[in-house]
N, C-alpha and C positions, 0 to 999 in steps of 0.2 A: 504494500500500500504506500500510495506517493505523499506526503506530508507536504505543504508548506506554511510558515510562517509570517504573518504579516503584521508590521508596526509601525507607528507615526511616520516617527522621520529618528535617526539615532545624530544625535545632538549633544544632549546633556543626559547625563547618568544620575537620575532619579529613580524613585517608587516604580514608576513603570518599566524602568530598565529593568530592574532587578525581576520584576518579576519576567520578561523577557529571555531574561539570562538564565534563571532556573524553569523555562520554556525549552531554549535551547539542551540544556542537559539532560532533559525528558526524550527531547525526540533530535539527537547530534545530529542525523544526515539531513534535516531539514532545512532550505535555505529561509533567508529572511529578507522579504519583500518590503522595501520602504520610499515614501516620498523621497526622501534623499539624506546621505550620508555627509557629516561633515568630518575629512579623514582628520584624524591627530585628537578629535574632538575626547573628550571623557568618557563616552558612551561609545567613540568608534574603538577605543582603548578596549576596551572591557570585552569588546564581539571579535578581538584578534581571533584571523583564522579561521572562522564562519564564512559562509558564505552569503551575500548580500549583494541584493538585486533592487537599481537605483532605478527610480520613473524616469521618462524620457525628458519632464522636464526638471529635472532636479538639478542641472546647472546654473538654471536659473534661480531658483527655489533655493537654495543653499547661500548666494551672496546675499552679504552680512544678513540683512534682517525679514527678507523681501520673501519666505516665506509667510508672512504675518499678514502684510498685507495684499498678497497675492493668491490668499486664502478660494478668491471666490474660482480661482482655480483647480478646486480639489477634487468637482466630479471628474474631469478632463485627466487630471490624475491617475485616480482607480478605474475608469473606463477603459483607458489605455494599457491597463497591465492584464496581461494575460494568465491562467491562473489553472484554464482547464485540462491542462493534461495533470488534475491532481484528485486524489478520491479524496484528500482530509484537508481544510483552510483553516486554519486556527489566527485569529485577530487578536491584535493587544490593542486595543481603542480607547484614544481619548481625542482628543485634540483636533488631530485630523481627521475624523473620523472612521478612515482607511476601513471603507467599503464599497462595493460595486464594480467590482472588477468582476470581470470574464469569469466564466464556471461552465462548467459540464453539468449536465441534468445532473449525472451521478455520482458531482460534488457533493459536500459534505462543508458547510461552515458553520464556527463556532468562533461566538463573539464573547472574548474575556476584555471585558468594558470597566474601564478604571472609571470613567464616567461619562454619561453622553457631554460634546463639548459645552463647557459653564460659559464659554460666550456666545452661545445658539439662543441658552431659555435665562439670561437675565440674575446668573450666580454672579460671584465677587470674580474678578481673575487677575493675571498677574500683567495683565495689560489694561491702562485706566483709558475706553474708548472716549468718554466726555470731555479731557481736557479739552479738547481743540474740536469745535462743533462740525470743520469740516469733516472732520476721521469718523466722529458721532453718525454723520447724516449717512456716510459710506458703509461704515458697519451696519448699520439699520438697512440700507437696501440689498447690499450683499447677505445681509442674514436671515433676509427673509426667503431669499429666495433659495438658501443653504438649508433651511430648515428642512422646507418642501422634499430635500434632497437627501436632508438627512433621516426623514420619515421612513422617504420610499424606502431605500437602499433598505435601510432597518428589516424593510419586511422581508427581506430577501435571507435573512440569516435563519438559518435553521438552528440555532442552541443557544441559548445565551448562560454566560456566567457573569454575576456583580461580585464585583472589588468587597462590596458590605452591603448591608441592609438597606444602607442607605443612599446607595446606587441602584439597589435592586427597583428602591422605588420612585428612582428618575427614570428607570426604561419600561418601568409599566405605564408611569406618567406619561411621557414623548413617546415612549413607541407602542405600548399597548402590547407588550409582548411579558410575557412570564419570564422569569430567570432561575437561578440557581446560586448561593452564594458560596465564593469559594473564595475566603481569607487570602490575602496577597502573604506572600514567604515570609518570613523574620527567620535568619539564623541566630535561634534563641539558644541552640545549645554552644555553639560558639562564643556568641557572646558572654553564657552563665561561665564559661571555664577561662576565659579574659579578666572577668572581674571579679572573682569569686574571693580575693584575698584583697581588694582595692581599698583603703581606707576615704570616707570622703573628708573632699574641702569646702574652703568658705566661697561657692560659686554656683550659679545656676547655669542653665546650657539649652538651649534651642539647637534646633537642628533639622535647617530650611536650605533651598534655594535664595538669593536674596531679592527676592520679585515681591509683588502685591498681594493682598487677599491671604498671608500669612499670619497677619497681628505682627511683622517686627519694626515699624514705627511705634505702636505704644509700648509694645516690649522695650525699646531703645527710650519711650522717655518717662518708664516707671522706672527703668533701671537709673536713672538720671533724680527722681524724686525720692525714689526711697532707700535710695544710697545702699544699691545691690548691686553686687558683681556679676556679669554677664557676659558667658560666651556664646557667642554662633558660629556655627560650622556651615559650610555650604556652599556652593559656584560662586565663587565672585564673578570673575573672568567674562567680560561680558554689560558688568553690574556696579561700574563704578561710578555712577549717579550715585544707584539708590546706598552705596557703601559708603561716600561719602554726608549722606543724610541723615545717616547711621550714625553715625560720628559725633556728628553736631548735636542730635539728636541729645545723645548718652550724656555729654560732658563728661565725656573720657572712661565711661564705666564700663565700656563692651570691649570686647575682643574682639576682632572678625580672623576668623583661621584661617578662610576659605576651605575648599575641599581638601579633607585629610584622609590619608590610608585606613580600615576598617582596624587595625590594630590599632593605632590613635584614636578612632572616633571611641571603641570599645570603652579603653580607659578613659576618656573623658566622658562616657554614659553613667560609669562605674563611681568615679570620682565626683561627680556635680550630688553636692544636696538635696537636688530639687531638678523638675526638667519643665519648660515653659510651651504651651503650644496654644494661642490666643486666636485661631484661624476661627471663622464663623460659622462656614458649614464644608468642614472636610471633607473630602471624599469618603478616606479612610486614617489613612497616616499613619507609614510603617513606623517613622521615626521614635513614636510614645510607645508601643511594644516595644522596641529596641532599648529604649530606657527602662523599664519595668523588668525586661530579661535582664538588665543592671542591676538592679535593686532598687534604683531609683525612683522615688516617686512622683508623680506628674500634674502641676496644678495647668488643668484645661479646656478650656471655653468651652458650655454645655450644650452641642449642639454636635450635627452632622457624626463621621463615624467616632468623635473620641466617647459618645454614649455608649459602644458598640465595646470599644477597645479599654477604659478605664471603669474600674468600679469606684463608687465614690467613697470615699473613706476606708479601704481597705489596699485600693492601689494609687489613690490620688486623690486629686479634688477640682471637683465639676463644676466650673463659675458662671452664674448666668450676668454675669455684665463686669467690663476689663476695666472699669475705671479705677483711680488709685485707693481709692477707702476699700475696695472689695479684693481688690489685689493684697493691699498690706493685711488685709482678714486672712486669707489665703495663706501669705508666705508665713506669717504666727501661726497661721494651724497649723501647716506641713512642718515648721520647727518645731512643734510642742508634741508632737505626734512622735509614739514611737510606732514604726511601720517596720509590720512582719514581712522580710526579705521572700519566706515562704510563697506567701498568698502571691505576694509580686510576682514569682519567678513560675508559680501554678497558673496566673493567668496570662502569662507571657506566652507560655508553652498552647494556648488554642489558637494559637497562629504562627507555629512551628513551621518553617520547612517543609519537615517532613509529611507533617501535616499535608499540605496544597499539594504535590509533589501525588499522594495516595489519592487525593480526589482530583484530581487532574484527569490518574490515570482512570479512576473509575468510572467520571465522566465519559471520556475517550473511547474506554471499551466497551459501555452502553450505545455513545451515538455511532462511532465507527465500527468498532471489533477491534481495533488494533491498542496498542501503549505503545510502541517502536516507530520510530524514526526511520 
């Protein structure tokens, strides 16, 4: 059976890579089909030696920023890509959608949907389209007519899987289609054997991209009021506006690391006091597992998947509004608190690896018959 792989565009190396990557290791001879590759990039690092198959127009698509706004190019994209000498399609979707390519009647797709895109139906994203009202009025006409597109296509997939619960019920919303939830990867036992002897310090720790609609401008000016130490980890490269902002923001109280090797990011999951994630309605967000498989507990804005991912007073604490009196209640609780490394390290483990890895395959050999690449 012929497997292929399809995802965004390999860019930046986030939540959706990962899970990507532990895609690829499910099914090796599989290639991966994408909008376009940027070589040397963080994410084309990670897919060394894979094979990857670029759209026709990704030459264009790839300089500097002009996928973004050459977005309303993406049916012209996946139309383009051929797809049908294959019995199994497997999607990693967000962003770009990446659907509607060519298939055989006796295709087989299955859509693993980190979420339908959040600048289609009116979520936060990491691009602010109202500054400047011409961008406004463009994105408004290009997105209506991406919807339409992003509807149709939708019905064309035969499986779907959500990132969480609360993806599951953006694709019944927009597409009117059923799902299945299958937890994005955390290597939690890796991480529990990194930090397992860590002593903490006097620091909290984010750990973002540095783009919009994550909560790290208030993070950058609570960390400024209430005279707390703050690191972020995450892509600068790219991002030296908003790193700059940051800055100013703080009055000197953040750190920015940029992107550190998983052995570094480990110990400073391990090491931080406390872990911050102020986003409004996440998708999912591997990154607060990843803390919790720490020991670490997680103060987290009460919405979207961290209801999914933190239990409130047990592995964190769930805040329904970021401003500074509820924050400083917050960081007195999580310090007055002693928190069982146990429970943490028990709910950390239902979004295991190994975990996705076994419902992948069980998925796969319900819809297809196969697990093998």
């Amino acid at each position: 059976m012929k497997i292929a792989l399809v995802h965004d565009y390999i860019r930046e190396y986030g939540g959706a890579e990962r899970v990507l990557k532990t895609l690829t290791g499910i099914f090796p001879q599989a290639p991966i089909y994408t909008a376009f590759r940027v070589k040397g990039s963080t994410a084309d690092k990670e897919f060394k030696g894979k094979k990857i198959i670029e759209s026709a127009l990704a030459p264009i698509l790839k300089i500097d920023n002009l996928y973004s706004p050459l977005r309303f190019l993406i049916p012209a994209i996946w139309k383009n890509m051929d797809l049908s000498g294959y019995d199994l399609v497997i999607t990693s979707s967000s962003w770009y959608i990446t659907r509607g390519f060519k298939v055989s009647p006796k295709t087989k797709v299955v859509c693993y949907c980190h979420t339908p895109p959040r600048w289609l139906y009116g979520y936060e994203t990491s691009v602010r389209f109202g500054k400047y009202w011409p961008v406004k009025v463009y994105a408004a006409i290009v997105g209506h007519f991406l919807r339409m597109y992003d509807f149709t296509s939708a019905q064309a997939v035969d499986y779907w899987l959500a990132n969480s619960k609360n993806v599951q019920a953006r694709i019944e919303k927009f597409y009117r289609k059923p799902s299945e939830v299958v937890y994005p990867p955390v290597d939690v036992e890796a991480i529990i054997r990194a930090t397992k002897d860590l002593a903490k310090e006097d620091y909290f720790l984010i750990v973002s991209r540095l783009v919009g609609a994550k909560g790290l401008e208030e993070s950058a000016r609570l960390a400024k009021k209430l005279n707390f130490k703050l690191k972020i980890v995450g892509e600068t490269h790219g991002y030296a506006g908003v790193k700059k902002e940051l800055e100013k923001l703080s009055g000197g109280k953040i750190e920015l690391l940029g992107r550190v090797p998983d052995k570094e990011l480990y110990a400073l999951y391990g090491k931080a006091k406390g872990f911050i994630a102020l986003a409004r309605d996440e998708d999912f967000g591997m990154s607060v597992v990843e803390a919790q498989a720490a020991g670490t507990p997680v103060i987290a804005f009460n919405g979207g998947g961290f209801r999914e991912s933190v239990v409130d007073g047990e592995t964190g604490i769930l805040i329904d509004a970021t401003d500074e009196a509820t924050i400083k209640k917050a960081i007195g609780r999580l310090e007055s608190t002693r928190w069982d490394k146990d429970k943490l390290l028990a709910n950390a483990r239902r979004f295991a690896k190994e975990r996705f890895v076994e419902q992948i395959k069980k998925y796969i050999t319900r819809y297809a018959g196969t697990t093998r690449g």
